[in-house]
C-alpha positions as CSV (number, residue, x, y, z in Angstrom):
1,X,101.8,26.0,64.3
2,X,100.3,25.0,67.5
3,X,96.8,26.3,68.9
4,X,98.5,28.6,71.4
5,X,100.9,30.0,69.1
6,X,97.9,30.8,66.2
7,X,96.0,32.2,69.3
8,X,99.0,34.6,70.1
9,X,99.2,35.1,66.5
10,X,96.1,36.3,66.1
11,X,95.7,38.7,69.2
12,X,99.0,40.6,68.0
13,X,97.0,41.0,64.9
14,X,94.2,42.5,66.0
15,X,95.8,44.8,68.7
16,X,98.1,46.2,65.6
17,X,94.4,46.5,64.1
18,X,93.2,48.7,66.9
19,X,96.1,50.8,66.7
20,X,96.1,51.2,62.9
21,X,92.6,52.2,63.3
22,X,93.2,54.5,66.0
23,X,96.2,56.2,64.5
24,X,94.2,57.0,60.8
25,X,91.3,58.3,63.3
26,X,93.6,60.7,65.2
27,X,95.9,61.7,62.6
28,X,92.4,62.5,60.4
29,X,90.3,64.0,63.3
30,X,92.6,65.0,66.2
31,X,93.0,63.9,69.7
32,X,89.6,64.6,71.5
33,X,87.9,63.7,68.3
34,X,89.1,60.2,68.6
35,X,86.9,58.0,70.8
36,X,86.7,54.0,72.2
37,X,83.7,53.9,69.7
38,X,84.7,55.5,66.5
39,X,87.8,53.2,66.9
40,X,85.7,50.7,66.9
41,X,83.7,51.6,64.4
42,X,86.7,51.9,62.1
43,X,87.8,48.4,62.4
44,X,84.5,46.7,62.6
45,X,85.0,45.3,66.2
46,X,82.5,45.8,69.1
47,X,84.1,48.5,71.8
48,X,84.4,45.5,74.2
49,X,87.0,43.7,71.7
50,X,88.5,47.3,72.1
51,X,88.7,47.4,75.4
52,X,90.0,43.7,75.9
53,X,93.2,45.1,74.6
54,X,93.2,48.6,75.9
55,X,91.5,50.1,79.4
56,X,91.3,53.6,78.1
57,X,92.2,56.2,75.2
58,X,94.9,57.1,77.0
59,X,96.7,53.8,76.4
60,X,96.1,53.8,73.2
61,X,97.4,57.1,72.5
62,X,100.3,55.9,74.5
63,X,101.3,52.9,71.9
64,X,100.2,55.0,68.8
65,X,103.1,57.5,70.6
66,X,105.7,55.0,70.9
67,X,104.9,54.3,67.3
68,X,105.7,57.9,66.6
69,X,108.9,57.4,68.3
70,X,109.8,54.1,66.1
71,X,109.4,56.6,63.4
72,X,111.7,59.1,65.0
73,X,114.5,56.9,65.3
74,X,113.7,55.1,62.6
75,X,114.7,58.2,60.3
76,X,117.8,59.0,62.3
77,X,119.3,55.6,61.7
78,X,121.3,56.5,58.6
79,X,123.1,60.0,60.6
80,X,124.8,57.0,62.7
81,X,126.8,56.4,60.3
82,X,128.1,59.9,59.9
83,X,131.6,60.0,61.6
84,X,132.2,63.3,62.6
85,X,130.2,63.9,65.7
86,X,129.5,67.7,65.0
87,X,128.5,66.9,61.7
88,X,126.1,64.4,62.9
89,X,124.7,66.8,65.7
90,X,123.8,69.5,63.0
91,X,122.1,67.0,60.5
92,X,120.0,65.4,63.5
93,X,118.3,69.1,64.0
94,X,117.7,69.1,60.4
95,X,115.9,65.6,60.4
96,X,114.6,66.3,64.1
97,X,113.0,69.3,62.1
98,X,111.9,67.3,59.5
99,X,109.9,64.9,61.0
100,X,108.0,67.2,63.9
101,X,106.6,69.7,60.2
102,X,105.6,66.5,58.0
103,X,104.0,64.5,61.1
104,X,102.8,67.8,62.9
105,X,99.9,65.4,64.9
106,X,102.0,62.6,65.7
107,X,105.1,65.1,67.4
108,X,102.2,67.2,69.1
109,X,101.1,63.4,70.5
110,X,105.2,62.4,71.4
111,X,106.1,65.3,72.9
112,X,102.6,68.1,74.0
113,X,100.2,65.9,74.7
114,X,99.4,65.0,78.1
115,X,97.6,61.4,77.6
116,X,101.0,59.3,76.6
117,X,102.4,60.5,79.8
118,X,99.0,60.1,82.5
119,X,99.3,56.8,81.2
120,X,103.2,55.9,82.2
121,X,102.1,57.7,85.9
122,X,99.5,55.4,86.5
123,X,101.4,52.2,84.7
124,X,104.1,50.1,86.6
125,X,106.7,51.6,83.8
126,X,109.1,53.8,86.3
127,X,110.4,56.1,83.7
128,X,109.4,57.6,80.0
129,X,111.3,54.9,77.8
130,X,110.5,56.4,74.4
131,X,112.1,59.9,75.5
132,X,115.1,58.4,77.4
133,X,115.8,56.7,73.9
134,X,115.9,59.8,71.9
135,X,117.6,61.6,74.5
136,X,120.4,59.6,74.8
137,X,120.9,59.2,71.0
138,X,121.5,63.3,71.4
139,X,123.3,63.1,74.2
140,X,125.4,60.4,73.1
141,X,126.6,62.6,69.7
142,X,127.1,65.7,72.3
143,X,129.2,63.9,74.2
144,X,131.4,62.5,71.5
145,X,131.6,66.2,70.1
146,X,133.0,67.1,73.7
147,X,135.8,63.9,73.3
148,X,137.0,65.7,70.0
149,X,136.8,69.2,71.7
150,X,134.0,71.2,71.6
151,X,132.3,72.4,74.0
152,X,134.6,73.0,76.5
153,X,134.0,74.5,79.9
154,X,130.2,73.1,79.5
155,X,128.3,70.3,81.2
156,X,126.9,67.5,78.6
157,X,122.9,66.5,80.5
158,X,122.1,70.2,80.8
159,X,124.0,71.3,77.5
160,X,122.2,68.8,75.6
161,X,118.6,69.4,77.2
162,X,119.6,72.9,75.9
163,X,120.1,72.1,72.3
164,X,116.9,69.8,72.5
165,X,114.5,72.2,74.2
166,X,115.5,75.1,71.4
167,X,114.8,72.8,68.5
168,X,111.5,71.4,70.2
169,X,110.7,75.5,70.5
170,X,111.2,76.3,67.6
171,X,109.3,73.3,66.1
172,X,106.4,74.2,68.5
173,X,106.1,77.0,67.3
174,X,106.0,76.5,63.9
175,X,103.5,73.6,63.8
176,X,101.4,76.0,66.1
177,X,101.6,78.6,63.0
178,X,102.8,81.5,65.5
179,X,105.5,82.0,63.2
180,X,102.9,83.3,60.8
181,X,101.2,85.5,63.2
182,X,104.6,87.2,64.0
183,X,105.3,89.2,60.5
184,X,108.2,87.4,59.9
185,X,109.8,88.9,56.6
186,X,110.3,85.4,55.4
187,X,108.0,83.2,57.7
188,X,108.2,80.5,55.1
189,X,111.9,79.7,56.1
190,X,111.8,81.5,59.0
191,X,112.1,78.0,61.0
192,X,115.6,76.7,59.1
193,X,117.1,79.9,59.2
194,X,116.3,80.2,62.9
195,X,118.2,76.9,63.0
196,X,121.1,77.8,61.0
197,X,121.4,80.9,63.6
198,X,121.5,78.9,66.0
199,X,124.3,76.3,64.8
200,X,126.5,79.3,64.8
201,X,125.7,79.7,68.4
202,X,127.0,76.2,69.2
203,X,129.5,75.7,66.9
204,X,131.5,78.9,68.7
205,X,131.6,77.1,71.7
């Protein structure tokens, strides 16, 4: 291995370090509880090694968020192979679901938080990559349940931002524990059942 390529080597290292550090920090503290310095801190690295890599929080939240959307996709690869289309579409709620309730800080950083996306606005990057990835993997199964014939008489961008922004809701407001402030009779499934309701919904049209 040549100087350069240890050198390279190295600096991937350490900027996987930085993030490591800042994603136990935020998932253990929260957002505005996790500062340039206590990163740091965790890592044992001046803030100036910090900032060689990063020029603000806000970048870094905006890596440790595309992290969370490796994640994401990462545990929808095995519905892909799931033939049936409709099938598939009710199953990626369910892991959709899934994911947002066991990584409640990490989905409140992908999709709520502000920072990840003040950083694309004043980057070069011209659109949100991460979201346009997971969009399309939904819009991609909507669209082959329209080909076998659902759906019919509907549009496939705005039907599928539908069937996104109702699971996102509902997952909102769950991990914001207004489910619990409502009385539900049964607020401890109150969030799959609301699902299940609304798979009826879709699966009439």
């Amino acid at each position: 291995m040549s100087t350069a390529d240890r050198k390279a080597r190295d600096k991937e290292n350490l900027k996987a370090l930085i993030l490591q550090g800042a994603k136990k920090l935020f998932l253990e503290k929260g957002i505005e509880q996790t500062t340039i310095r206590n990163i740091a801190d965790e890592i044992d690295y001046s803030v100036g090694t910090v900032y060689v890599y990063f020029k603000d929080k806000n970048a870094i939240l905006h890596d440790i968020h595309t992290i969370g959307f490796q994640e994401l996709g990462g545990s929808f690869t095995e519905l892909f192979t799931i033939e049936d289309p409709m099938d598939r579409l009710r199953k990626m709620g369910i892991f959709y679901m899934k994911f947002a309730i066991e990584n409640s800080e990490m989905y409140d950083l992908m999709f709520n938080v502000k920072a990840p996306m003040e950083f694309i606005e004043h980057s070069e990057k011209e659109e949100w990559n991460e979201g346009v990835g997971t969009f399309n993997a939904l819009k991609n199964t909507v669209a082959q349940c329209m080909e076998k014939g659902h759906f019919k008489g509907h549009s496939l961008e705005p039907l599928s931002f539908m069937i996104w922004g109702v699971v996102h809701g509902m997952c909102c407001l769950e991990i914001r524990q207004r489910t619990k402030g409502v009385k539900f009779s049964k607020p401890e499934t109150i969030l799959m059942d609301g699902y299940h309701e609304f798979l009826k919904i879709i699966e009439k049209l």
